[in-house]
C-alpha positions as CSV (number, residue, x, y, z in Angstrom):
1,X,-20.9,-51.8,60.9
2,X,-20.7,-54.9,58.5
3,X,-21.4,-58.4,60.6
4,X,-18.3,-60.1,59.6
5,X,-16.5,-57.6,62.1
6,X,-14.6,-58.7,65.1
7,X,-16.8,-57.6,68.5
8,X,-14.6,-57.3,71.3
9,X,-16.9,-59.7,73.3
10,X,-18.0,-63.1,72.3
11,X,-18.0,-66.7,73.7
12,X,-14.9,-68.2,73.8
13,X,-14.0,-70.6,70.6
14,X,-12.9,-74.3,71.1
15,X,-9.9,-76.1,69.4
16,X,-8.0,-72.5,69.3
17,X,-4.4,-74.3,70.8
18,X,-4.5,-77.0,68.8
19,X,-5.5,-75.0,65.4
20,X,-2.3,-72.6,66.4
21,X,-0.3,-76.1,67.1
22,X,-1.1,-76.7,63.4
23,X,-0.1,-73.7,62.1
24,X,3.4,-74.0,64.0
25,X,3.5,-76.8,62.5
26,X,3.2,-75.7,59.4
27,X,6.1,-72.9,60.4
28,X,8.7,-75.5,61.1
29,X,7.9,-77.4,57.9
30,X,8.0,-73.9,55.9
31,X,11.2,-72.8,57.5
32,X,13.0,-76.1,56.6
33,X,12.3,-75.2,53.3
34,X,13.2,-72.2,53.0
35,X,16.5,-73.3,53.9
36,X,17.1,-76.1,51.4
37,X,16.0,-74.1,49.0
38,X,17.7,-71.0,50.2
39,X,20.9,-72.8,49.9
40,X,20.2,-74.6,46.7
41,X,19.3,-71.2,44.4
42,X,22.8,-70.1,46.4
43,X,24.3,-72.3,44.9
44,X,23.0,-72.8,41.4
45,X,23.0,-68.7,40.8
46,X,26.5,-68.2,42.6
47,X,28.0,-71.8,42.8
48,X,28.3,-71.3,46.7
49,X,26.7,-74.0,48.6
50,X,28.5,-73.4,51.6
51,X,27.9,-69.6,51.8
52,X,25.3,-70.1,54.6
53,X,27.7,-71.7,57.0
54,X,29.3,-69.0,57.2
55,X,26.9,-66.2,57.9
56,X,28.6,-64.8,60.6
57,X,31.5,-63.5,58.1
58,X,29.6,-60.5,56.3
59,X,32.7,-59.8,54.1
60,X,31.1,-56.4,52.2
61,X,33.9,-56.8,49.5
62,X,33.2,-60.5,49.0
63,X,32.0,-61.2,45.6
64,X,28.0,-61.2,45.7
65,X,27.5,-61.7,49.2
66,X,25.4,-59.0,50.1
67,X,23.0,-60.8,46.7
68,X,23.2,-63.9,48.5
69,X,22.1,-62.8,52.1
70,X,19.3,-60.7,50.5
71,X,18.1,-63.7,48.7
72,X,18.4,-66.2,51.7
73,X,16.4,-63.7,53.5
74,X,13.9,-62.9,51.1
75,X,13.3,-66.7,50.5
76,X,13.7,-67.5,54.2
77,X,11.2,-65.2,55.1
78,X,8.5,-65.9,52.4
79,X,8.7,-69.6,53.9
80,X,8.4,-69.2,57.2
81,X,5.8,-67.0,57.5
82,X,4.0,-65.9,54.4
83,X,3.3,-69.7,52.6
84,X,2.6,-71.0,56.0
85,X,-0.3,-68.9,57.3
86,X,-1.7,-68.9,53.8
87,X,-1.7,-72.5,53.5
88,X,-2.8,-72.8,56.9
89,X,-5.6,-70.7,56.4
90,X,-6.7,-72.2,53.2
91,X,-6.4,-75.6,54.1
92,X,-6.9,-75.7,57.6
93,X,-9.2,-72.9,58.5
94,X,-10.7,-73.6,54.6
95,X,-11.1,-69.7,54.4
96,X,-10.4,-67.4,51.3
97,X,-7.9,-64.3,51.9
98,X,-10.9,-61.8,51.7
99,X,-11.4,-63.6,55.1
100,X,-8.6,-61.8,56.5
101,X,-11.0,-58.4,56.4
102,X,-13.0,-57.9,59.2
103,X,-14.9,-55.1,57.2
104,X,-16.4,-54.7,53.8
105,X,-16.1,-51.4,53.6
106,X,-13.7,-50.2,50.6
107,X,-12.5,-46.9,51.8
108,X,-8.7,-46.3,52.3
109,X,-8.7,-42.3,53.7
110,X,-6.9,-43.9,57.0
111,X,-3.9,-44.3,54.7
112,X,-2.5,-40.5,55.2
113,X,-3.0,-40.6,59.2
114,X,-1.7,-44.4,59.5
115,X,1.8,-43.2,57.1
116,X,2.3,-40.2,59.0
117,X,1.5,-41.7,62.3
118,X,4.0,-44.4,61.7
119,X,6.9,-41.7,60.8
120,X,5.9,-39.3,64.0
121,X,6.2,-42.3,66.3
122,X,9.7,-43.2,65.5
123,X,11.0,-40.8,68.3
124,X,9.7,-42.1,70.3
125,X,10.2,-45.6,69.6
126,X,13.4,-44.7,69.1
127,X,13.1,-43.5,72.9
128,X,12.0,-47.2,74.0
129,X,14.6,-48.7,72.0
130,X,17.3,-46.3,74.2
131,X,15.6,-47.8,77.5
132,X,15.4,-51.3,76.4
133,X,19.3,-51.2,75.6
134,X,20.1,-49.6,78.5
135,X,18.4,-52.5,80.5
136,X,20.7,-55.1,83.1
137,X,19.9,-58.3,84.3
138,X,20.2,-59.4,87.8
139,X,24.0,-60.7,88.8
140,X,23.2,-64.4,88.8
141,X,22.0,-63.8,85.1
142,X,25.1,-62.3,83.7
143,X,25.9,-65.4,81.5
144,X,22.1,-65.1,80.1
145,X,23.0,-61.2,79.8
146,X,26.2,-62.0,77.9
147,X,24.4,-64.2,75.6
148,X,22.5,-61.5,75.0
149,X,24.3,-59.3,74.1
150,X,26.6,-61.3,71.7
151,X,23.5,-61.9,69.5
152,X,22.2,-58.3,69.1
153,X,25.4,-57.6,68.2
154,X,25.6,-60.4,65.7
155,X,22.2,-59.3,64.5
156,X,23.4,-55.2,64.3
157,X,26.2,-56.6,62.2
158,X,23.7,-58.3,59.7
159,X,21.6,-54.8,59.7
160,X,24.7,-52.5,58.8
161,X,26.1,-55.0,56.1
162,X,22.5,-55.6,54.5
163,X,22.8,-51.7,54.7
164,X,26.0,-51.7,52.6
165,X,24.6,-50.9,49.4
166,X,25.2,-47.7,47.1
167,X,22.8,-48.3,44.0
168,X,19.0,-47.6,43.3
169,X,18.7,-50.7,42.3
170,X,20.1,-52.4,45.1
171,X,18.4,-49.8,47.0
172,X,14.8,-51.3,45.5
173,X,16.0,-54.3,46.7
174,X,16.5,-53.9,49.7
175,X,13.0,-52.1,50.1
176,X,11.9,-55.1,49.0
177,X,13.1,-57.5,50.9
178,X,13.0,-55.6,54.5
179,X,10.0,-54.1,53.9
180,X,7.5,-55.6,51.3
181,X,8.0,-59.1,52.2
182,X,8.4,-59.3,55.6
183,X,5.1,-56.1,56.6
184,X,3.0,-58.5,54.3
185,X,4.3,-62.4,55.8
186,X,3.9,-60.6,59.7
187,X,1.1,-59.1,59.3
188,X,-1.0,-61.7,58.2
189,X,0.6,-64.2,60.7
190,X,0.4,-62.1,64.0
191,X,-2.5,-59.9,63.4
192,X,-4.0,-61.9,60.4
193,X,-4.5,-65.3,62.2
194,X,-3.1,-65.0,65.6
195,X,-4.3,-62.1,67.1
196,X,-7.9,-62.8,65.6
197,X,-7.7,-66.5,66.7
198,X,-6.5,-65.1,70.2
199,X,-9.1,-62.4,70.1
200,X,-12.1,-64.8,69.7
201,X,-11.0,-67.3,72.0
202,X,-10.3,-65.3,75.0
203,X,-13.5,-62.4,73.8
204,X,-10.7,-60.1,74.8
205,X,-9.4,-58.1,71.6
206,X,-7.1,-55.7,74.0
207,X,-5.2,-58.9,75.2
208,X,-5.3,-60.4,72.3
209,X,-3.6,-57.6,70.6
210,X,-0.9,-57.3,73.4
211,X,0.3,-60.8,73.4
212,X,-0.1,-61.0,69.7
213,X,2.7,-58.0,69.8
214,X,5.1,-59.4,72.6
215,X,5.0,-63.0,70.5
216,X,5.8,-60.3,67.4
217,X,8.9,-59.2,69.0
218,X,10.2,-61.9,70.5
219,X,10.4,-64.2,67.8
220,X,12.7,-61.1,66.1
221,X,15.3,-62.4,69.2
222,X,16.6,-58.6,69.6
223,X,16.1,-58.5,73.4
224,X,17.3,-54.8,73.2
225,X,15.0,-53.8,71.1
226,X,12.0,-55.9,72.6
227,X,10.4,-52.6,73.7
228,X,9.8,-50.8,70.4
229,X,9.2,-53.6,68.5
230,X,6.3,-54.1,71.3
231,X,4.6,-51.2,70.7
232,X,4.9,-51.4,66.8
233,X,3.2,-55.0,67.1
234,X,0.4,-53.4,69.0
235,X,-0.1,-50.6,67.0
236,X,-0.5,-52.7,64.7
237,X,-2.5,-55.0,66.3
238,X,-5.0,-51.6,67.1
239,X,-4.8,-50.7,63.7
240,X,-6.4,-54.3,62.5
241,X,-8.8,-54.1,64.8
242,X,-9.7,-50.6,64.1
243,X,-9.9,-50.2,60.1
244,X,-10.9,-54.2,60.0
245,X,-8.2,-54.7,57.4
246,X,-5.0,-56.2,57.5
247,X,-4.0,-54.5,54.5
248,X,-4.0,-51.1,56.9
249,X,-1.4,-53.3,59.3
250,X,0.6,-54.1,56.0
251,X,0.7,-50.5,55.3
252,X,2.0,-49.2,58.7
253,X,4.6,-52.0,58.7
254,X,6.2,-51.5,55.8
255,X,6.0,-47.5,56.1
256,X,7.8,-48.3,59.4
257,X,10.2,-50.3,57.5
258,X,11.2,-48.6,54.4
259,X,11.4,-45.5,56.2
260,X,14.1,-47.1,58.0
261,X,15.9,-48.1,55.0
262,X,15.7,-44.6,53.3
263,X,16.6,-43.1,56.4
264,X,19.9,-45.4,56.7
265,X,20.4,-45.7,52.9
266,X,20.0,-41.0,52.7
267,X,22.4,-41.2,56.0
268,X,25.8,-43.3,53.8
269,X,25.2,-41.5,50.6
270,X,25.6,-38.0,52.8
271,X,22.1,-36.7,51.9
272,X,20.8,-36.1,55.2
273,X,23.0,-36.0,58.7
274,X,20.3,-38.1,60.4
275,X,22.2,-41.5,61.7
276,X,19.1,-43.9,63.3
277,X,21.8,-46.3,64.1
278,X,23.2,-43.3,66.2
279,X,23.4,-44.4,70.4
280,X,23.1,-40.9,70.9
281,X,20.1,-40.1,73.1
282,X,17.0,-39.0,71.5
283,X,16.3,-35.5,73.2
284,X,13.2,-36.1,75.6
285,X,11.3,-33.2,74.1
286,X,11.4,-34.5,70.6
287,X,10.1,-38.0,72.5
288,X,7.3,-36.5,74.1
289,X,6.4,-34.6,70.6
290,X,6.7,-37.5,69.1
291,X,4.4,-38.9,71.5
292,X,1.7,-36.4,71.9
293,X,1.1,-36.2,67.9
294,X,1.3,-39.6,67.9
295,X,-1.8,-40.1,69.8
296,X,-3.7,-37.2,68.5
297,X,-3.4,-38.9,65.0
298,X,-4.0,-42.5,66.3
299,X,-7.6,-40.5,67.9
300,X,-8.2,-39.2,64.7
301,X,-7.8,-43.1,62.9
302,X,-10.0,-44.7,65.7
303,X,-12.5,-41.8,65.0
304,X,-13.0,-42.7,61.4
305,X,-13.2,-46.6,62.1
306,X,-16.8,-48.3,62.3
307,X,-15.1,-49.8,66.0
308,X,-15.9,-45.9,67.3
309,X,-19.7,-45.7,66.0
310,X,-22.2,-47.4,68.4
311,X,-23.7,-50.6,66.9
């Protein structure tokens, strides 16, 4: 096992709060940004400075507005997280991006197990998601419960008109933009930097991992969907700490992604009858399948990392 990996046990590491102050600093700067410049390529490509105030209005026949939502998230999303943890960890931490790997080793035969591990687990994910949504609030939180509610469905409305596109190219797009950008900008915040930074401050890599994940999905603000997007972010998280590359996190994430897209995209051009968007329940055998390979195939990743070999 190469030296530079993470050991689940080690002395706790001062000035790990206010390093992570830093980098949220470095967030907030990044995302305001993003948005000035988000609305300034709006409008010098479409001449539409405004388009952004009115986000809420996803108008599929309006003239470029499924470009301009694309872009503003594209751009959004590459400055808030991707530009800040890299100039965080270059100027702050003053590390390279080769720091990000916790091993040396160059082999990549975890990539067929970790792609179809990431498919089979979308059952029951999908399972989760149908128990989260399904969830209710005490009485004397109905107002926080309506709230709620009102944004995932604002937030369902985004997905299904980012979902309204017919061609390959905007089809390449879209890949791009849900799943390139934001597996590699996620991955190397959460599990990158804060989950390591977590990890050697508290010498506990399993908590590390979990908060790491429920941060993950919180800061997505789909409260219905908090439950799946849990388990992906530890998955993840495992995954990092398993292989000792973040590159194997990047890989799962945007395997979980752009299968979604192809799945949704296959589904309106009448390919396949599979609807993921569906609120029909999941049938509970298919879940427990789902789950069952699922683990065989995450035994069969940890297996082949250098974390399973005694040092």
């Amino acid at each position: 096992m190469a030296e530079t990996h993470l050991p689940s046990k080690q002395p706790l590491v001062q000035g790990t709060w206010s390093s992570l102050l830093t980098l949220f600093g470095f967030i907030l700067v990044g995302m305001a940004i993003g948005s000035i410049l988000s609305v300034t390529l709006v409008s010098l490509i479409w001449g539409d400075g405004d388009f952004l105030l009115n986000l809420d209005l996803f108008d599929v026949n309006a003239e470029g507005s499924w470009g301009k939502i694309m872009l503003v998230q594209a751009v959004s999303h590459v400055f808030t997280f991707l530009l800040p943890s890299l100039l965080f960890w270059r100027w702050v931490e003053r590390k390279n991006t080769r720091a990000f790997y916790l091993e040396t080793r160059d082999s990549w035969k975890e990539l067929v197990p970790i792609f179809f591990l990431t498919v089979v687990l979308m059952p029951f994910t999908g399972l989760m998601a149908e128990w989260n949504e399904s969830m209710k609030l005490p009485e004397g939180l109905s107002g926080v419960e309506q709230w709620m509610k009102e944004n995932e469905s604002a937030l369902a409305r985004l997905t299904e008109f980012l979902m309204s596109f017919n061609s390959m190219g905007e089809l390449v797009i879209a890949i791009l933009v849900i799943a390139v950008i934001p597996a590699i900008g996620e991955e190397i915040l959460f599990r990158g930097i804060l989950q390591r930074k977590l990890a050697e401050h508290w010498a506990n890599i399993h908590l590390a991992i979990w908060v790491s994940a429920a941060i993950f999905s919180a800061i997505h603000f789909q409260f219905y969907g908090f439950l799946p997007r849990l388990l992906l972010g530890a998955l993840f998280g495992y995954l990092y700490f398993w292989t000792g590359r973040v590159g194997m996190a990047i890989f799962a994430h945007f395997v979980n992604n752009a299968f979604t897209v192809l799945l949704m995209w296959a589904n309106r051009q009448k390919l396949i009858n599979i609807d993921i968007s569906s609120t029909e329940s999941i049938p509970l055998g298919l879940s427990l399948l789902s789950l069952v390979v699922s683990i065989w195939l995450l035994r069969i990743i940890y297996k082949a990392s250098p974390e399973s070999s005694p040092t």
